[in-house]
C-alpha atoms as one frame of an Amber mdcrd trajectory, in Angstrom:
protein
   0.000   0.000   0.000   0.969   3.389  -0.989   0.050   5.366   2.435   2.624
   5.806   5.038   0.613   7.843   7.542  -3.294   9.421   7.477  -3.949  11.846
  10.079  -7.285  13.890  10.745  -6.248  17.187  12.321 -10.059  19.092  12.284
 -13.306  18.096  10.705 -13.097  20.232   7.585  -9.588  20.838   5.475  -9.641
  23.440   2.803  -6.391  23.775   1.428  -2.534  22.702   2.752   0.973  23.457
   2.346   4.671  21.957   3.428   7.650  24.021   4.541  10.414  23.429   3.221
  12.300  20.699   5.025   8.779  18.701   4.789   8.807  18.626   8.915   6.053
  20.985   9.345   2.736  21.987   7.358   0.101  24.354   7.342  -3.755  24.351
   6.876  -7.054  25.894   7.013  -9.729  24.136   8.883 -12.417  25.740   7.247
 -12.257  28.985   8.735 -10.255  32.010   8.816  -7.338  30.295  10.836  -3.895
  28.569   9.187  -2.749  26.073  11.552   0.734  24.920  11.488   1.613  21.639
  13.208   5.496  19.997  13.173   6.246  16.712  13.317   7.350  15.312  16.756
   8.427  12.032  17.077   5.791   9.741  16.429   2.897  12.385  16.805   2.334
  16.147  15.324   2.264  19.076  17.366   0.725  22.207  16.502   3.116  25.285
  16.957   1.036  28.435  15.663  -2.151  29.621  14.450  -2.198  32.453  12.116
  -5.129  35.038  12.556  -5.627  37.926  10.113  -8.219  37.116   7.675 -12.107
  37.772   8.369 -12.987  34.693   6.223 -12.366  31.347   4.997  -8.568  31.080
   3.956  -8.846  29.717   0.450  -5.452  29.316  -0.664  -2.431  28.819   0.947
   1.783  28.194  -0.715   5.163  27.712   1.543   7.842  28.705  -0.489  10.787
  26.466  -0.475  13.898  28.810  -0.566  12.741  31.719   1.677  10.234  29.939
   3.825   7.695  32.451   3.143   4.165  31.925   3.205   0.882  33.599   1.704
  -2.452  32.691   1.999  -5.393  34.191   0.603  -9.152  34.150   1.429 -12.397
  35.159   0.679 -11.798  38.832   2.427 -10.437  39.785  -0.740  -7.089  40.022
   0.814  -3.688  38.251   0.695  -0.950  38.203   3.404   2.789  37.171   2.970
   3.839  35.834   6.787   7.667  35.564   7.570   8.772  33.880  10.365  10.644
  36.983  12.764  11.853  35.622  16.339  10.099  32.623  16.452   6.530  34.063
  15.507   5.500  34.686  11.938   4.316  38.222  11.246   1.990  39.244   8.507
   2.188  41.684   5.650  -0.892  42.772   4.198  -1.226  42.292   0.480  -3.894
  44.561  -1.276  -5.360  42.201  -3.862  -7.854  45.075  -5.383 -10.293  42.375
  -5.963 -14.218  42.861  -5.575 -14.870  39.040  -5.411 -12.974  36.295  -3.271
  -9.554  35.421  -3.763  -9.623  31.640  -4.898  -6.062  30.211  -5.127  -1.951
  31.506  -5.051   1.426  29.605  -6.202   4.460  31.310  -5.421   6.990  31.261
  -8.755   9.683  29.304  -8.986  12.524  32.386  -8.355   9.839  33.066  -5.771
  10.366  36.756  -6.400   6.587  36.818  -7.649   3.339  34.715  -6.842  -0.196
  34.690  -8.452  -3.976  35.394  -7.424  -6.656  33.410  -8.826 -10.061  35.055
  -8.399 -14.120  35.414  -7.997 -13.772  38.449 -10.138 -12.656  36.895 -13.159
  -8.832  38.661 -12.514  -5.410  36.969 -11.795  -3.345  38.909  -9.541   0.840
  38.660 -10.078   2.654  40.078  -7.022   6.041  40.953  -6.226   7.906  42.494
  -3.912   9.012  46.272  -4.354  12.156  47.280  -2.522  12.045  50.982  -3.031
   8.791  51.576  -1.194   9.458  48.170   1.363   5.571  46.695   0.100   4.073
  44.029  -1.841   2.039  45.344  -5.525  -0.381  43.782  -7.579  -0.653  43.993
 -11.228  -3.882  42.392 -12.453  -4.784  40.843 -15.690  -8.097  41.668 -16.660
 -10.998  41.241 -19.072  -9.308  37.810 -20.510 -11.784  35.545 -18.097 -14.884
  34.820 -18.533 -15.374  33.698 -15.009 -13.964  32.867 -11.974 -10.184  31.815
 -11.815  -9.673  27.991 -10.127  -6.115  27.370 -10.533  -2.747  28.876 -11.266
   0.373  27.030 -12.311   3.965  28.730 -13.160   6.044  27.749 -16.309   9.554
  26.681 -15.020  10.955  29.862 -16.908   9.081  32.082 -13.835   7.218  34.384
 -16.557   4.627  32.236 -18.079   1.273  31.657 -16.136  -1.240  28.835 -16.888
  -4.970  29.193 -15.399  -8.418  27.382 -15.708 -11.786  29.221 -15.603 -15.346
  27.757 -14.675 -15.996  29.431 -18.219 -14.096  26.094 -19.256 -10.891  27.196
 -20.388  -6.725  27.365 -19.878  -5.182  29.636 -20.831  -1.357  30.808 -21.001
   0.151  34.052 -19.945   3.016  36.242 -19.634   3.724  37.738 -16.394   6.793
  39.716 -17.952   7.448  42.698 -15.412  10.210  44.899 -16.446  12.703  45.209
 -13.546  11.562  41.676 -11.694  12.084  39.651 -14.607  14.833  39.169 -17.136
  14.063  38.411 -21.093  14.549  35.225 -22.256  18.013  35.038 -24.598  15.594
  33.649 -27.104  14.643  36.517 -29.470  10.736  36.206 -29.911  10.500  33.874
 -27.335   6.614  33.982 -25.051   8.755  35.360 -21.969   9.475  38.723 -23.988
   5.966  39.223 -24.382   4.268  42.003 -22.679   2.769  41.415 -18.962  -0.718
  40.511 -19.299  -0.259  39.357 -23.165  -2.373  35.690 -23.463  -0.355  33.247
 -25.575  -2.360  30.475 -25.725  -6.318  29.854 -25.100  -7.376  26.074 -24.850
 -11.730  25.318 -25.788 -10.964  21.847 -24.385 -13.618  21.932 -21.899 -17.839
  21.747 -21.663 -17.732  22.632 -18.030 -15.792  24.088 -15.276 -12.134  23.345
 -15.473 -10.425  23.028 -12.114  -6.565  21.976 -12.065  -3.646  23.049 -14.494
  -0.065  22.101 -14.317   3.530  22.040 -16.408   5.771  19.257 -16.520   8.543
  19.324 -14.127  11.230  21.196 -16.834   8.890  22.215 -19.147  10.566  20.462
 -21.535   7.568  18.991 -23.137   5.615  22.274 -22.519   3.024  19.252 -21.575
   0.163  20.984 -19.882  -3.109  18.777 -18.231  -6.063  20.207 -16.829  -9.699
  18.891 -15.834 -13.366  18.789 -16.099 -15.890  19.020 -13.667 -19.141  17.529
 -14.533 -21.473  20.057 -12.999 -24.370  17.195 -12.754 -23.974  13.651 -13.035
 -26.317  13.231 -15.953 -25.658  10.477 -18.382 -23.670  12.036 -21.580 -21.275
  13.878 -19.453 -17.589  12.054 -19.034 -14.857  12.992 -17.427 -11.978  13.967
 -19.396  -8.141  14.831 -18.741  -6.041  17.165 -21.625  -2.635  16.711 -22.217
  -1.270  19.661 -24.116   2.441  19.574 -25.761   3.952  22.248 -28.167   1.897
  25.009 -26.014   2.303  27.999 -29.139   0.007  28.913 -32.017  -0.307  25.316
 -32.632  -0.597  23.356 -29.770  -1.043  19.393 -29.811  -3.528  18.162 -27.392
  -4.415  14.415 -26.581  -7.344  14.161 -24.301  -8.368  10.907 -22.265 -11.275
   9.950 -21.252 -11.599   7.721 -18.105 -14.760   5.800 -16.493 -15.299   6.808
 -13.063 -15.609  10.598 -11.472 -13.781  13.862 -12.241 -10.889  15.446 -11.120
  -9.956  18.248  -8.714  -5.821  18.227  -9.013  -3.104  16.926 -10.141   0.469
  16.128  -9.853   3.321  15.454 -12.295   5.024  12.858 -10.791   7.471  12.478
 -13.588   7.381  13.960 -17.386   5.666  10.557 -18.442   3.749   9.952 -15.325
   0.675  11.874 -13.726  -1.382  11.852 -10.579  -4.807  13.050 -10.384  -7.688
  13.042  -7.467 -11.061  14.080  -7.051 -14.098  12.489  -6.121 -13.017   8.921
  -6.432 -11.586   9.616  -3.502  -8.554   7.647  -4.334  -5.938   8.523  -6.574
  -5.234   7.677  -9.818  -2.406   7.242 -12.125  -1.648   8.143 -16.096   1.183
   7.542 -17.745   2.862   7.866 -21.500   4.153   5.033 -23.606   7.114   5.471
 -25.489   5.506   6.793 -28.207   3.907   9.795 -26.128   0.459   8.566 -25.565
  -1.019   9.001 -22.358  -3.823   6.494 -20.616  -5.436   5.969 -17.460  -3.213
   3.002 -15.123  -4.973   2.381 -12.429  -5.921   3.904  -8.828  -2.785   3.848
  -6.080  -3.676   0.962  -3.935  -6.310  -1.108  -6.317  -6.338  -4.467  -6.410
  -5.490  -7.099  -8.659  -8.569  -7.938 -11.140 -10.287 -11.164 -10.307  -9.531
 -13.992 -12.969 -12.677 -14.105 -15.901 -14.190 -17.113 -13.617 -14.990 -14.492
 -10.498 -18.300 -14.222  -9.418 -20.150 -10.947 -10.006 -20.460  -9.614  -6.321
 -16.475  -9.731  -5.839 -15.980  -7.713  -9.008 -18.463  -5.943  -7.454 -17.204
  -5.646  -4.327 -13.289  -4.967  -5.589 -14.947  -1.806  -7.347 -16.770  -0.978
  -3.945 -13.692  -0.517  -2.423 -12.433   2.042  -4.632 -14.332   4.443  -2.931
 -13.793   3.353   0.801  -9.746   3.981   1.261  -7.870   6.354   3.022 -10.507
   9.436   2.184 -13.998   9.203   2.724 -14.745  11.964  -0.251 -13.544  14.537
  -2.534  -9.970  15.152  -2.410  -9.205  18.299  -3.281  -5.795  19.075  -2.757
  -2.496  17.118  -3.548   0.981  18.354  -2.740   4.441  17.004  -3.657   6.742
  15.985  -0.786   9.786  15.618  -2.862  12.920  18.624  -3.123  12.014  21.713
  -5.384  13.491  21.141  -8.782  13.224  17.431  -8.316  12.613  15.237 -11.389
  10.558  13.014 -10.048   7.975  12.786  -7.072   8.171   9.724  -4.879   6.190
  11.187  -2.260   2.535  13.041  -1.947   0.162  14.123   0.423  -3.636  14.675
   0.002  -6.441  16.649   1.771 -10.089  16.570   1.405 -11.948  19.370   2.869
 -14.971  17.143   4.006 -12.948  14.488   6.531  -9.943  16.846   7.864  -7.192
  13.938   6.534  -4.110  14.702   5.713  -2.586  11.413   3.922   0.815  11.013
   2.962   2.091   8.399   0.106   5.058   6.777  -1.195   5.433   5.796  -4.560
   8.994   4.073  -3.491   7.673   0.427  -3.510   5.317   0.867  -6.281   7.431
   0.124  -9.252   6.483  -3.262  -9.969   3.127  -2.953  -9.443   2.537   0.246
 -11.193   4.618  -1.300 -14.128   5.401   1.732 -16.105   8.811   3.291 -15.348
   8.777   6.744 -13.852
């Protein structure tokens, strides 16, 4: 089995982060409270409990080289907390939103990190020395609706989002004294903040999760579909998108069971999503780049042709009675930033308060696709 360690730390998770040195992690139990517990021996300990925002904390990203974090929430506001003497202090963020702020990923330099939004805006902040504050620049009128999910291109300037209008799209976040142009004459990075380079009409319904490939070689984006009703004709699809330019090459793959909420490159061939199976699953691409559903982490075996009907039956059951008891929502890597490949995960579901943690280490053979 895949999971090293489940823990329920409140009835209600909405969103989670590691620091760093993966020994301690943050959350928001539903309310307008991060809690952040460290790991102690064989139990977890919480140390703090950061209190600014006046509602739920929707968002939350530890960054990995300046063990920063910033949350956002449905106040409309963002704060960047940095740990001074043992306590971490708060510095407001003004958002300029007039809907709730949805989601945030800190870039890769980490000298920048991005908004999604209620208000149909993406917010890109960074840090301005002369006047000792955080800015906003928003991109605007390019959304349709509300903002899900965020993901940074490896490069630190482009910007992937999906929409409940049921689109990604790709952006430059090019700001002239943060960033530096690409060597690459013509290259996406040059363009000008706020330009779109790429709009994807993959989807019939809300899309929820976006992410590049660990080195963006591949430019290999993936992002989801969420059936708004479960009515007969819907399906639940997965994109894979390589070449991302005027002329992008998307393979989409359809799979049986529920949609997706997130995902996680585990590998450039190899991808993790959840949702409301409840149980993750795996996709992976052959040799000659196409990519199909594997199997759910922890399934069993199938049953030889002469099993009886109620243990396929029951095998299937089972699917959705594992380590979460619904929609998982969240899923985070555990491995180093900059890391190839992911051997270890955690998950969160914001209607049972687990965290679960997984190991992909002794997997291999089963799995049977190399990562």
């Amino acid at each position: 089995m895949a999971v090293v360690d489940v823990h329920r730390f409140a009835e209600s998770i909405t969103c989670h982060a590691w620091s760093p040195d993966h020994s301690m992690f943050a959350f928001c139990p539903n309310n307008n409270e991060v809690h952040i517990y460290k790991s102690s021996q064989d139990h977890w300990e919480m140390l703090h409990v950061l209190e600014k925002h006046d509602q739920i904390v929707s968002g939350i990203d530890w960054s990995s080289k300046s063990n920063k974090i910033v949350t956002v929430s449905h106040d409309r506001n963002s704060y960047v907390w940095s740990l001074e003497g043992g306590e971490w202090v708060p510095t407001l963020v003004i958002l300029r939103l007039n809907r709730a702020a949805l989601c945030v990923q800190w870039s890769p330099k980490e000298n920048k990190f991005a908004v999604g939004s209620g208000a149909k805006t993406v917010c890109i902040c960074y840090y301005e020395q002369e006047n000792n504050w955080w800015v906003s620049k928003l991109i605007r009128k390019r959304h349709e609706s509300s903002v899900t999910n965020v993901a940074w291109h490896p490069n630190n300037v482009l910007l992937a989002t999906t929409s409940t209008d049921g689109k990604c799209r790709v952006f430059s976040t090019f700001i002239k004294g943060v960033d530096t142009k690409d060597s690459k004459a013509g290259s996406p990075a040059e363009s000008k903040f706020g330009e779109q380079i790429l709009q994807l009409d993959l989807s019939y319904s809300w899309a929820f999760g976006v992410k590049w490939s660990p080195n963006g070689f591949y430019n290999t984006l993936s992002h989801f579909l969420r059936i708004c009703n479960l009515c007969i004709g819907h399906s639940s699809m997965i994109y894979f998108v390589d070449d991302v330019g005027p002329s992008p090459l998307a393979q989409s793959v359809a799979f049986r069971d529920l949609p997706l909420r997130d995902v996680l490159f585990i590998s450039e061939k190899m991808v993790i999503g959840v949702g409301y199976d409840s149980n993750p699953m795996i996709f992976a691409a052959d040799d000659t780049g196409i990519w199909s559903f594997i199997k759910y982490i922890g399934e069993k075996k199938a049953e030889s042709s002469s099993a009886s009907y109620s243990s396929q039956f029951s095998e299937a059951f089972t699917k959705f009675y594992g380590v979460h008891d619904n929609c998982i929502n969240s899923i985070v890597s555990l491995s180093k930033a900059g890391s190839p490949k992911v051997m270890r995960f955690s998950t969160s579901v914001r209607l049972d308060g687990k965290i679960a943690i997984w190991d992909l280490g002794n997997m291999q053979e089963e799995i049977g696709h190399q990562f």
